[in-house]
Structures are given as structure tokens and as C-alpha cells.
The first five atom37 places (N, CA, C, CB, O) and aatype in JSON, in Angstrom:
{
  "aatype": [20, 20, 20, 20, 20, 20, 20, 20, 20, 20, 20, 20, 20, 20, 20, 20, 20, 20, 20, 20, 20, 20, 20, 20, 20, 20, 20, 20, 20, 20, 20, 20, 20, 20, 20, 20, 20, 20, 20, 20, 20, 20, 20, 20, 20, 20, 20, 20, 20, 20, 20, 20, 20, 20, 20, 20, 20, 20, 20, 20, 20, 20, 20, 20, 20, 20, 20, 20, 20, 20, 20, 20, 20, 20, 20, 20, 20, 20, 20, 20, 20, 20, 20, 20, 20, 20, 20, 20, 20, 20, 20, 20, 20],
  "atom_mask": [
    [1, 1, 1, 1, 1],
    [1, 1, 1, 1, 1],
    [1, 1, 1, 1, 1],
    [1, 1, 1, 1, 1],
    [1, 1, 1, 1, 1],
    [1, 1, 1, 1, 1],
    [1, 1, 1, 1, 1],
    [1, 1, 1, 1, 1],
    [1, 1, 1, 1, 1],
    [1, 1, 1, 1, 1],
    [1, 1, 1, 1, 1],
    [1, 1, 1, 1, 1],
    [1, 1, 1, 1, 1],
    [1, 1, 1, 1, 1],
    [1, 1, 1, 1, 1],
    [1, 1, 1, 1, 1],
    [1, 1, 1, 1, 1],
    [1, 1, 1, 1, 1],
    [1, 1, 1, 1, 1],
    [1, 1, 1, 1, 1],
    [1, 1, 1, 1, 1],
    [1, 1, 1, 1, 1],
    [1, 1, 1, 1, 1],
    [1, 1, 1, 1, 1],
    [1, 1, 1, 1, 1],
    [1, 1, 1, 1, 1],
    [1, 1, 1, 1, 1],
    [1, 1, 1, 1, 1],
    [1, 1, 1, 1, 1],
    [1, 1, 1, 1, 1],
    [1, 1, 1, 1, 1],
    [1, 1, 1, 1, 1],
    [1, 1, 1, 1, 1],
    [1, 1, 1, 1, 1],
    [1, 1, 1, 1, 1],
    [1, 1, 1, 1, 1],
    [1, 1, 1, 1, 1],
    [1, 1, 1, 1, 1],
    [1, 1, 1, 1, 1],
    [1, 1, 1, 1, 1],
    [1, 1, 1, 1, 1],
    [1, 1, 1, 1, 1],
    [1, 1, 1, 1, 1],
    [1, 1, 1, 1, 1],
    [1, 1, 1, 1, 1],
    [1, 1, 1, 1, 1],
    [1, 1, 1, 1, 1],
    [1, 1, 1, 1, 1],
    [1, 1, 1, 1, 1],
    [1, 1, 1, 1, 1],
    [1, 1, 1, 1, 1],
    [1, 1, 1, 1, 1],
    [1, 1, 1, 1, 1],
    [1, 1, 1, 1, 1],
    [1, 1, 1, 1, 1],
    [1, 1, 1, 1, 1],
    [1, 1, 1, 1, 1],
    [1, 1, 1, 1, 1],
    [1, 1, 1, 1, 1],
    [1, 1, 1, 1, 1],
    [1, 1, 1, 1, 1],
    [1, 1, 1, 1, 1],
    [1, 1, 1, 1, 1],
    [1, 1, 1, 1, 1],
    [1, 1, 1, 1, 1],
    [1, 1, 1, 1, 1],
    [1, 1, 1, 1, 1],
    [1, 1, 1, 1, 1],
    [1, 1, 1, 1, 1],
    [1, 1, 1, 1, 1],
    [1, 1, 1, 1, 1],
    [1, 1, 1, 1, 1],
    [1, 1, 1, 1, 1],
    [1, 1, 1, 1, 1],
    [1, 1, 1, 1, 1],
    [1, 1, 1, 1, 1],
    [1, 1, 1, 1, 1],
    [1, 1, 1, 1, 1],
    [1, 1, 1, 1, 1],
    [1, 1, 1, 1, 1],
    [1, 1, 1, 1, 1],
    [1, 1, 1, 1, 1],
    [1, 1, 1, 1, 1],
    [1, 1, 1, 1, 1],
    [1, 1, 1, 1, 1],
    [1, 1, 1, 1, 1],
    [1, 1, 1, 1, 1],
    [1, 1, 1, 1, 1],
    [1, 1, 1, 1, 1],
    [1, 1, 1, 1, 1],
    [1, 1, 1, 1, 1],
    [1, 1, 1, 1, 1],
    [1, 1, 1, 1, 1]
  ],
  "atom_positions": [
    [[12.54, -29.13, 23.88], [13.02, -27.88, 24.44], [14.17, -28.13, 25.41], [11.87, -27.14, 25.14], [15.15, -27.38, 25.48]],
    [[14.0, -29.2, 26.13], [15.17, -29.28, 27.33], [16.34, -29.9, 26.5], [14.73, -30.37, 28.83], [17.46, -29.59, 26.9]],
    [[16.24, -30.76, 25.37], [17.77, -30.89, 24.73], [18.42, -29.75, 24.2], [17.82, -31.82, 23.59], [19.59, -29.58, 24.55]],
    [[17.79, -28.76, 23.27], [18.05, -27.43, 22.87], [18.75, -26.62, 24.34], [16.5, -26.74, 22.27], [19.97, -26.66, 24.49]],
    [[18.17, -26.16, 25.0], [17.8, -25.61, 26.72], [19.92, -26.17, 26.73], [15.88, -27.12, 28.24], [20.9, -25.44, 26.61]],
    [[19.84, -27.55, 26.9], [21.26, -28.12, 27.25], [22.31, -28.35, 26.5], [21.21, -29.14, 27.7], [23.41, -28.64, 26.97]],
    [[21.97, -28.2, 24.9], [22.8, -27.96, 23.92], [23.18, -26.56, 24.33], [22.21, -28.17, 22.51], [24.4, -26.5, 24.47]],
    [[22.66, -25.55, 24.54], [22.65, -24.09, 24.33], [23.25, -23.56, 25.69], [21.1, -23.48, 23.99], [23.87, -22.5, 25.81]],
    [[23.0, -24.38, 26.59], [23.49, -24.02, 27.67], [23.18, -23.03, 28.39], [24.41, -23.96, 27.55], [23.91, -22.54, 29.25]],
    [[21.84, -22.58, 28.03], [20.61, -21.57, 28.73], [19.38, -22.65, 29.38], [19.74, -20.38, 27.26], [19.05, -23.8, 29.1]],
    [[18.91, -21.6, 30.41], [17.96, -21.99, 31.27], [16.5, -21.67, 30.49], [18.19, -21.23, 32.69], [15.58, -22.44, 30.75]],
    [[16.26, -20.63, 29.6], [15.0, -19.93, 29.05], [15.25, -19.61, 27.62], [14.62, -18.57, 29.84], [16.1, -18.79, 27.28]],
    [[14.62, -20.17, 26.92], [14.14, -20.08, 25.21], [13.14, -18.91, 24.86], [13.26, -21.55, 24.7], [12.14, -18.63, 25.53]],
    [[13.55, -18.27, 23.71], [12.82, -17.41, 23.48], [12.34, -17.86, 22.27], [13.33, -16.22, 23.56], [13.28, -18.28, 21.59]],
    [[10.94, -17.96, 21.54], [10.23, -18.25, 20.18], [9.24, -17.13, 19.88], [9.44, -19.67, 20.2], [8.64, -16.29, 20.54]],
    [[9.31, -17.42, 18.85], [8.16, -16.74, 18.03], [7.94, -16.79, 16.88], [8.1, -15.68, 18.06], [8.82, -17.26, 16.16]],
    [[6.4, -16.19, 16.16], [6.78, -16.08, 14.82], [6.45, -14.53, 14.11], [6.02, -17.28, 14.07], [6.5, -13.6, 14.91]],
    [[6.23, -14.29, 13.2], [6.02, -13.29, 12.46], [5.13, -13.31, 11.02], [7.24, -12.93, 12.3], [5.54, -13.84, 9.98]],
    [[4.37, -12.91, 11.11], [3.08, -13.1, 9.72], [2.97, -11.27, 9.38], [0.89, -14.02, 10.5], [3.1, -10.3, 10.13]],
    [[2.72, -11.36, 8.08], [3.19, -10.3, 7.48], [1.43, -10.16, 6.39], [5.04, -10.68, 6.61], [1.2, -11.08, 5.6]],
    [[0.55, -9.13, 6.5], [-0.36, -9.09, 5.89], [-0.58, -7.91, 5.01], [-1.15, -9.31, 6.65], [-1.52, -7.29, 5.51]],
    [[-0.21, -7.33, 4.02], [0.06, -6.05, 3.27], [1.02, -5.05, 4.68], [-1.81, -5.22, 2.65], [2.16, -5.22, 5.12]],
    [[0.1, -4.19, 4.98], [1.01, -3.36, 5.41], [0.67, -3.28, 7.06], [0.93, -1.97, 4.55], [0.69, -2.27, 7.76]],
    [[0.33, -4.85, 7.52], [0.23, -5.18, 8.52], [1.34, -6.39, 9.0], [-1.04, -5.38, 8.54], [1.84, -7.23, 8.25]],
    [[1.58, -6.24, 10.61], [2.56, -7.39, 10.77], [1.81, -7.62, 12.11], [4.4, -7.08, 10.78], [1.26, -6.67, 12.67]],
    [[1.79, -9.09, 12.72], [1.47, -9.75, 13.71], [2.53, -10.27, 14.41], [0.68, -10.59, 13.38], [2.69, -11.34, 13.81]],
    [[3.27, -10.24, 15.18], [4.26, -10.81, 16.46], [3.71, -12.15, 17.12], [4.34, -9.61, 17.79], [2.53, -12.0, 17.44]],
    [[4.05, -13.01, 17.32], [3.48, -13.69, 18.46], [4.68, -14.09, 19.2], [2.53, -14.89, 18.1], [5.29, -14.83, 18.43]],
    [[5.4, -13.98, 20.4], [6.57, -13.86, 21.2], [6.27, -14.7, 22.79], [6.9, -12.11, 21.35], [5.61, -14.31, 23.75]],
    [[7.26, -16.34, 22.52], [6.3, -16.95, 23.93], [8.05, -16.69, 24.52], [5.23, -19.22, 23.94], [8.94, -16.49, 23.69]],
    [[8.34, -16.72, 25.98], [9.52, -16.97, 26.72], [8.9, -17.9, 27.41], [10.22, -15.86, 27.49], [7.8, -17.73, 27.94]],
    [[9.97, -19.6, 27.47], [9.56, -20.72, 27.71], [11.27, -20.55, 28.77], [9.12, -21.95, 26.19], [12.32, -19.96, 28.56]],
    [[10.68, -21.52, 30.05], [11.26, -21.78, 30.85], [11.79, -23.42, 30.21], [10.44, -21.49, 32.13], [11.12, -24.45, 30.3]],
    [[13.03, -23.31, 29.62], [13.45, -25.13, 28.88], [13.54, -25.99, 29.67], [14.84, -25.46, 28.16], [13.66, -27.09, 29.13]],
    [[13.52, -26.01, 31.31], [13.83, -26.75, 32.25], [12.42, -27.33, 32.09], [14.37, -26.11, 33.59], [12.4, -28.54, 31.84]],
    [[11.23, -26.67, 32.19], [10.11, -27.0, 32.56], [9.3, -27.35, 31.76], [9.7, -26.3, 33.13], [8.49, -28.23, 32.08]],
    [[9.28, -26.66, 30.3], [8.71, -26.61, 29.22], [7.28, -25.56, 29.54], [8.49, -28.16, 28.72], [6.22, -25.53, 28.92]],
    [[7.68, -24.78, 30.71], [6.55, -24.07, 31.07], [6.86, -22.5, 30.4], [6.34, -24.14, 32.8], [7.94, -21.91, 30.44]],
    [[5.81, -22.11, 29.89], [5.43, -20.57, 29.64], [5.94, -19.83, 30.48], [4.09, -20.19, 29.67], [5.6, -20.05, 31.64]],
    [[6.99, -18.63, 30.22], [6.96, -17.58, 31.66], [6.2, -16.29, 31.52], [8.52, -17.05, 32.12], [5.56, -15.68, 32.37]],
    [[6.48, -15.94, 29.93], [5.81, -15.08, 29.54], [5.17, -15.25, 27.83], [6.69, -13.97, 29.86], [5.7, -15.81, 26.87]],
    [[4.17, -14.71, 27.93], [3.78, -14.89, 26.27], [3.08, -13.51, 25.65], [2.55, -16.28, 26.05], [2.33, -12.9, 26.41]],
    [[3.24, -13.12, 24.6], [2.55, -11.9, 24.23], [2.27, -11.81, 22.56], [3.49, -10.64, 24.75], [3.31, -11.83, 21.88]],
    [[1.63, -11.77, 22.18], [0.93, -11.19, 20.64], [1.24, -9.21, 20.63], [-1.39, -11.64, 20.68], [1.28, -8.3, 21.46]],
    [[1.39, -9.39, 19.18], [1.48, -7.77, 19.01], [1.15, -7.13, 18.02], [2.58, -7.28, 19.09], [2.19, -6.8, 17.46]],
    [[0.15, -6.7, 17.38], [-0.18, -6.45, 16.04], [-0.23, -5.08, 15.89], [-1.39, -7.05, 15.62], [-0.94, -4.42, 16.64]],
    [[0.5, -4.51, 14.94], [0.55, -3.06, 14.48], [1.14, -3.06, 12.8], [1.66, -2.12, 15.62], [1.58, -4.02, 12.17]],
    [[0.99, -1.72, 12.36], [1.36, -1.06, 11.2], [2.9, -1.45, 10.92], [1.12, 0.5, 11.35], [3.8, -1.49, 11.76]],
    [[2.99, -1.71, 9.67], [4.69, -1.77, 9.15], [5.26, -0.58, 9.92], [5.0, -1.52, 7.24], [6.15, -0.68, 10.76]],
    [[4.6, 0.72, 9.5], [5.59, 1.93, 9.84], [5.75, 1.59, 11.33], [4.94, 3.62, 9.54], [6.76, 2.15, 11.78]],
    [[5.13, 0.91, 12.18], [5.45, 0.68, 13.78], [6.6, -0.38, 14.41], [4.1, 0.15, 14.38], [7.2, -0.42, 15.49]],
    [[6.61, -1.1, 13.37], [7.52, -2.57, 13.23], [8.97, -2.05, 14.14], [7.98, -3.09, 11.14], [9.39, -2.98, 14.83]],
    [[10.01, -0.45, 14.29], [10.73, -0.86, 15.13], [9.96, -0.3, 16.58], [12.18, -0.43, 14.77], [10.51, -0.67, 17.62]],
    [[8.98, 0.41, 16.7], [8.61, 0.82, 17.68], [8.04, -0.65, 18.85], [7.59, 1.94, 17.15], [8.18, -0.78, 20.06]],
    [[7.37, -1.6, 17.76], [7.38, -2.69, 18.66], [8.52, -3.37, 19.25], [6.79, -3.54, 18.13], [8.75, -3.75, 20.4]],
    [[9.4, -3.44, 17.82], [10.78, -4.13, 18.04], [11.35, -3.73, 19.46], [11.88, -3.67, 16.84], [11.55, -4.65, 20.25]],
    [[11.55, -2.74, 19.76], [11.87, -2.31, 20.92], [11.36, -2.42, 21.7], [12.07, -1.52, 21.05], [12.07, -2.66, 22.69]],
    [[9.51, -2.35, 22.03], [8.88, -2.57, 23.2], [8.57, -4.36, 23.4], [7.48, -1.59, 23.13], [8.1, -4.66, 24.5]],
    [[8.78, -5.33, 22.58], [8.99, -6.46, 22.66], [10.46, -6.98, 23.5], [8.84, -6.78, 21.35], [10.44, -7.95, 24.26]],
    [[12.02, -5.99, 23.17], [13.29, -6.2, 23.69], [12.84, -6.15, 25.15], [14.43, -5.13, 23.22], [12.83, -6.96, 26.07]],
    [[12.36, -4.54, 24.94], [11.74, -4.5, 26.83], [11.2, -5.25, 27.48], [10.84, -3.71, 27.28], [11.54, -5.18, 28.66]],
    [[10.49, -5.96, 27.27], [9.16, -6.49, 28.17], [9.84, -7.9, 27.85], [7.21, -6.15, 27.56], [9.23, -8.81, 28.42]],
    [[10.6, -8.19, 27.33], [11.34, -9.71, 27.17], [12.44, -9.85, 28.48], [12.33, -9.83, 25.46], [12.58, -10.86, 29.16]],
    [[13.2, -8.51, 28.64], [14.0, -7.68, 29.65], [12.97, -7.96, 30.77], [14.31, -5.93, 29.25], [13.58, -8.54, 31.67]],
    [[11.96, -7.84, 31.03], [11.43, -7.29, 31.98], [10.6, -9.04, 32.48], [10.45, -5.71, 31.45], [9.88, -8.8, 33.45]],
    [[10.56, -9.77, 32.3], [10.12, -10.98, 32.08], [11.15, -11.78, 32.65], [9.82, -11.25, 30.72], [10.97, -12.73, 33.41]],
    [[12.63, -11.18, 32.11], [13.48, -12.15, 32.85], [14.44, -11.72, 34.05], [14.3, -12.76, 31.86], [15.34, -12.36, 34.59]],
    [[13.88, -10.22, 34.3], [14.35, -9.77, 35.34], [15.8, -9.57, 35.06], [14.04, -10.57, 36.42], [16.82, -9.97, 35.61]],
    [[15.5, -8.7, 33.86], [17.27, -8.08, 33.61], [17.58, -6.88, 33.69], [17.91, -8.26, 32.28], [16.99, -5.97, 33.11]],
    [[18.92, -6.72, 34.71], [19.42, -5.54, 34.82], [20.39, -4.88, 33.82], [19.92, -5.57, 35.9], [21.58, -5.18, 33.85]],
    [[19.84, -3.88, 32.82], [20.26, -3.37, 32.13], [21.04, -2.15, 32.48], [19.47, -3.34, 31.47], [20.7, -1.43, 33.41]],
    [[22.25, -1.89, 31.61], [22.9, -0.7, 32.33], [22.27, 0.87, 30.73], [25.37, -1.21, 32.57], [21.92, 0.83, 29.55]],
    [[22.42, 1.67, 31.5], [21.83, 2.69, 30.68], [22.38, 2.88, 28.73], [22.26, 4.1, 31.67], [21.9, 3.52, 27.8]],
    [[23.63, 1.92, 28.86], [24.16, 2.11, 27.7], [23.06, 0.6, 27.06], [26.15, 2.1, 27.74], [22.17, 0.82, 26.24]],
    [[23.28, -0.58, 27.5], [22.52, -1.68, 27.26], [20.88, -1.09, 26.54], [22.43, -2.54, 28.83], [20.36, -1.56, 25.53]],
    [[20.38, -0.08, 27.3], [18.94, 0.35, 27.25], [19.2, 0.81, 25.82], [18.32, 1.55, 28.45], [18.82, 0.05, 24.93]],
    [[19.85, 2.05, 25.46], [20.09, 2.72, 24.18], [20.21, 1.69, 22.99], [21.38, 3.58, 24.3], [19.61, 1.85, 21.92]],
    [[21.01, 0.67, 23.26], [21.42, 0.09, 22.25], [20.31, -0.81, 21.74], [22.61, -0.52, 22.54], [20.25, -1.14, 20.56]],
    [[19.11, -1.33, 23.01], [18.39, -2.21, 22.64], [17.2, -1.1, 22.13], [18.13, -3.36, 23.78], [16.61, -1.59, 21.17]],
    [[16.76, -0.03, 22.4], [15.88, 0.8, 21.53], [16.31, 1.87, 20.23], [15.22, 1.57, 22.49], [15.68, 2.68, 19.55]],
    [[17.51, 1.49, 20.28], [18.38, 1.91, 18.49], [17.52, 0.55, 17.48], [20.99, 1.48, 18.5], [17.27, -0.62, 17.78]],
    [[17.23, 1.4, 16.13], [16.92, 0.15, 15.33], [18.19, 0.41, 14.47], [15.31, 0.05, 14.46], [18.92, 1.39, 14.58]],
    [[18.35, -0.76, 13.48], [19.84, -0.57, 12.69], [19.01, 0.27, 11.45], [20.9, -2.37, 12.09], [19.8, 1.05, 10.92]],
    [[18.08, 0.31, 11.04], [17.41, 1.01, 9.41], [16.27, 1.48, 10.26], [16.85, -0.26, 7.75], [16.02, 1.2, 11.43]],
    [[15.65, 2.25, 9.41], [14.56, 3.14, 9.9], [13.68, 2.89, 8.36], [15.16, 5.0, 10.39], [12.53, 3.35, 8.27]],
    [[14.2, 2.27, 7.38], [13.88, 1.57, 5.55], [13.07, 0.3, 5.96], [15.65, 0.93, 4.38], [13.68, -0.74, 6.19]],
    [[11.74, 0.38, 6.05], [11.23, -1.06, 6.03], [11.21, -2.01, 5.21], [10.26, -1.12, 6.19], [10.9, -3.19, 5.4]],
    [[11.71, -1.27, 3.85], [11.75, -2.23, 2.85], [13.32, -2.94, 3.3], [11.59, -1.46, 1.2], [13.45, -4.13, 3.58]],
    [[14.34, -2.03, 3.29], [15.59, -2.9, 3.93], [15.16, -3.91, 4.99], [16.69, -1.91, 4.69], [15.32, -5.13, 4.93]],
    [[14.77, -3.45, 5.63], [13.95, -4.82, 7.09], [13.51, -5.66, 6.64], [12.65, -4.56, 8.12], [13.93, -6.72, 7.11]],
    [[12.49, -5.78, 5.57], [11.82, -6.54, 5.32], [12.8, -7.14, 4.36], [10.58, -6.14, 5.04], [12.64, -8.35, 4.53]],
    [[13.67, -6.98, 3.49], [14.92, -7.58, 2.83], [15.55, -8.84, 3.62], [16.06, -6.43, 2.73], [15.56, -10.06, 3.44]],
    [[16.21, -7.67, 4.9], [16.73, -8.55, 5.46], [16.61, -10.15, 5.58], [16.61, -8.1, 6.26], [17.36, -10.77, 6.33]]
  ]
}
């Protein structure tokens, strides 16, 4: 993590993964401090496909909110816009 961390030239890594079960999806989302290799924040999220951007967005937030970022009101909009509202396009992607 700390060679990545200094390749990248950030202080905090964001990971996760994504598991996909019919018309279920699971999140798991850690924010790692790369200096330390310590956890700052970690969260699981399991909901319905049709919910997939409603998390998307409450995951941006609370990732925001974890690293103590000041967002300006246009920043906010843009991070709770999804680009498709087509889960099958999403799930394409």
C-alpha cells in the first residue's frame, strides 16, 4: 500500500469489491490510510440492483465524509447525478 500511496502521490487509498448475486449486489468499501496501512473507514452495503445508484451515491457521501471533504454545492450535484438510470447499461459497463 505505501509504494502505490507514493507512486500515486496520495496520502489515502480507496478499495473495494463488488459481488453480484441475481438481482442482488453486495459493496464492500475499506478507506485505508497508505501511510499507515491502517483502516480509516470501512463499510459493507447490500441492496437491490434497482438501488445500485442510490447506494452509489450514499457510498460517494460517506467516503466524502470520512475524509473530511469540503464539497461545494455544485461538487454535491454532480457526485449524486448517476450517468444511466439502465442497469443493464451499468452492468455492461
Amino acid at each position: 500500500m505505501r509504494s502505490v500511496s507514493k507512486e500515486l502521490g496520495v496520502a489515502t487509498v480507496l478499495q473495494g469489491t463488488v459481488q453480484k448475486d441475481g438481482e442482488r449486489v453486495r459493496v464492500n468499501v475499506e478507506l485505508i490510510d497508505a501511510r499507515s496501512d491502517r483502516r480509516v473507514w470501512t463499510k459493507n452495503y447490500d441492496t437491490d440492483l434497482r438501488d445500485v445508484f442510490a447506494i452509489q451515491s450514499e457510498i460517494s457521501q460517506e467516503i466524502g465524509n470520512a475524509l473530511r471533504a469540503k464539497l461545494s454545492a455544485s461538487e454535491a450535484v454532480v457526485l449524486a447525478a448517476a450517468a444511466t438510470r439502465d442497469p443493464e447499461a451499468y452492468d455492461l459497463f
